[in-house]
C-alpha positions as a LaTeX table, in Angstrom:
\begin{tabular}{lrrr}
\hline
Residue & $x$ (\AA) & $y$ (\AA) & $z$ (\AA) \\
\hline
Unk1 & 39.23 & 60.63 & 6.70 \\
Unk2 & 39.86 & 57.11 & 5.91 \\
Unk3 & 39.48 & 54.58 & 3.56 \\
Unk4 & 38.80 & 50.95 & 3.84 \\
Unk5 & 39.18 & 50.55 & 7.73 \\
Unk6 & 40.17 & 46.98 & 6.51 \\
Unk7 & 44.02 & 48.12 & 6.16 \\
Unk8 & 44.27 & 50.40 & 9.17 \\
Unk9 & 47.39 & 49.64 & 10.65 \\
Unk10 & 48.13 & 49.13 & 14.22 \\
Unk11 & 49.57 & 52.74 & 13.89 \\
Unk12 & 46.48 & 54.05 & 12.84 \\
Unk13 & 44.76 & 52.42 & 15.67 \\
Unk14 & 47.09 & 53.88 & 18.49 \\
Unk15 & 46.61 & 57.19 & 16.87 \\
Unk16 & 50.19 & 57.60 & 15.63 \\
Unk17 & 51.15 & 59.39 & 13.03 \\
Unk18 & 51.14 & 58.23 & 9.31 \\
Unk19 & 54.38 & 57.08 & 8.20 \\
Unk20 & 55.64 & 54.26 & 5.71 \\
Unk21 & 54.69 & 51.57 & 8.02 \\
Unk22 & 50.92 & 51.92 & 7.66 \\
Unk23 & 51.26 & 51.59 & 3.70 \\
Unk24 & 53.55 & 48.73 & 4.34 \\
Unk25 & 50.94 & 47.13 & 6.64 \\
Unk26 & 48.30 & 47.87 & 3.67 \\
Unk27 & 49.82 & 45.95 & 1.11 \\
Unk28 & 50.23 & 43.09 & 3.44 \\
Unk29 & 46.69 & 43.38 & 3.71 \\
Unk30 & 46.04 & 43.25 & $-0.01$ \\
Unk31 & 48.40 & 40.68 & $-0.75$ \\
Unk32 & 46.56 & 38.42 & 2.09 \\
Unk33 & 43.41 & 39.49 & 0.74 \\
Unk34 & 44.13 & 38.47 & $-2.80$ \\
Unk35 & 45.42 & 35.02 & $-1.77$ \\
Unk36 & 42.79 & 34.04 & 0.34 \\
Unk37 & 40.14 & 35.64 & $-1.04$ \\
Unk38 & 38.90 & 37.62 & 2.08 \\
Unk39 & 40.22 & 39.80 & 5.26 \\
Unk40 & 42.84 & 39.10 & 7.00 \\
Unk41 & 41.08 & 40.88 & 9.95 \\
Unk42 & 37.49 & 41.23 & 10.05 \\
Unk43 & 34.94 & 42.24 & 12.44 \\
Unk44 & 31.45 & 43.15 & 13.21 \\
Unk45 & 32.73 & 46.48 & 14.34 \\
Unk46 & 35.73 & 49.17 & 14.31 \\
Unk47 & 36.51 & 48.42 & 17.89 \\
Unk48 & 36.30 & 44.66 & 17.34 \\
Unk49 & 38.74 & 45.48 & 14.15 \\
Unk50 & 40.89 & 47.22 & 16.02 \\
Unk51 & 41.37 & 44.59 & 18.75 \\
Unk52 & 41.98 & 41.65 & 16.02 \\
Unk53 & 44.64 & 44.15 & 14.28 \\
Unk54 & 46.30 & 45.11 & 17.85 \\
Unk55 & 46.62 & 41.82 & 18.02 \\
Unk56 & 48.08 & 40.85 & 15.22 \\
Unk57 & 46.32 & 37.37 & 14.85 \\
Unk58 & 44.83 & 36.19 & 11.89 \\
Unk59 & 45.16 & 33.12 & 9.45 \\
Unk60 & 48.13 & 31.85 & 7.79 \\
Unk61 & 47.97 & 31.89 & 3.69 \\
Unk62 & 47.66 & 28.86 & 2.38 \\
Unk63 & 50.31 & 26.61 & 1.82 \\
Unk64 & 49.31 & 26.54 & $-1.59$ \\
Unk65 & 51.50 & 29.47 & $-2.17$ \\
Unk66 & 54.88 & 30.06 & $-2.00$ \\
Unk67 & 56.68 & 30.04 & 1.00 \\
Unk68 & 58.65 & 33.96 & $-0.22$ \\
Unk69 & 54.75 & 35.09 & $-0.27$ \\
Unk70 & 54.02 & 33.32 & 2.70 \\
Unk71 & 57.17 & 35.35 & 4.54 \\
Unk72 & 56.41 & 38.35 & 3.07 \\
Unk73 & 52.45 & 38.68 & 4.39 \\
Unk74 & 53.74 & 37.56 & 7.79 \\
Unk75 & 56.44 & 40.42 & 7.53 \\
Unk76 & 54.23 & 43.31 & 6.26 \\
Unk77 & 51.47 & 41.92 & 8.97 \\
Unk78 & 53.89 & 41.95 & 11.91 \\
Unk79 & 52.59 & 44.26 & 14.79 \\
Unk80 & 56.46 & 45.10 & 15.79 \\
Unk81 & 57.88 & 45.35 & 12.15 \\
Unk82 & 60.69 & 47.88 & 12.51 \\
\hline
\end{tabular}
């Protein structure tokens, strides 16, 4: 069981196991989500989620915000963070 499929990671999507990357990925989400004021990935369906997320691709915070926020959204939403 899962919660928001909004925050699944790209781990969670290859069926890997749960580790600290897919919280990491989560907050990234959040943090996008509170700056922008909506998903950073968004779809009509799980499948069409999961491709977007796979992906990676989704748009840049505003450069309203600081550019250490800025970084650290595009860090925690990195497909090959290690």
């Amino acid at each position: 069981m899962i919660g928001t499929p909004y925050y699944m990671s790209p781990e969670q999507f290859k069926f890997k196991p749960y580790n600290y990357k897919t919280d990491l990925w989560a907050l990234g989400c959040l943090l996008y989500e509170m700056s922008n004021l909506k998903h950073a990935f968004d779809a009509e369906s799980l499948s069409g989620l999961s491709i977007k997320v796979l992906k990676g691709n989704y748009t840049a915070i505003s450069s309203q915000y600081s550019k250490p926020l800025r970084d650290l959204v595009t860090k925690l939403l990195s497909i090959n963070y290690k």
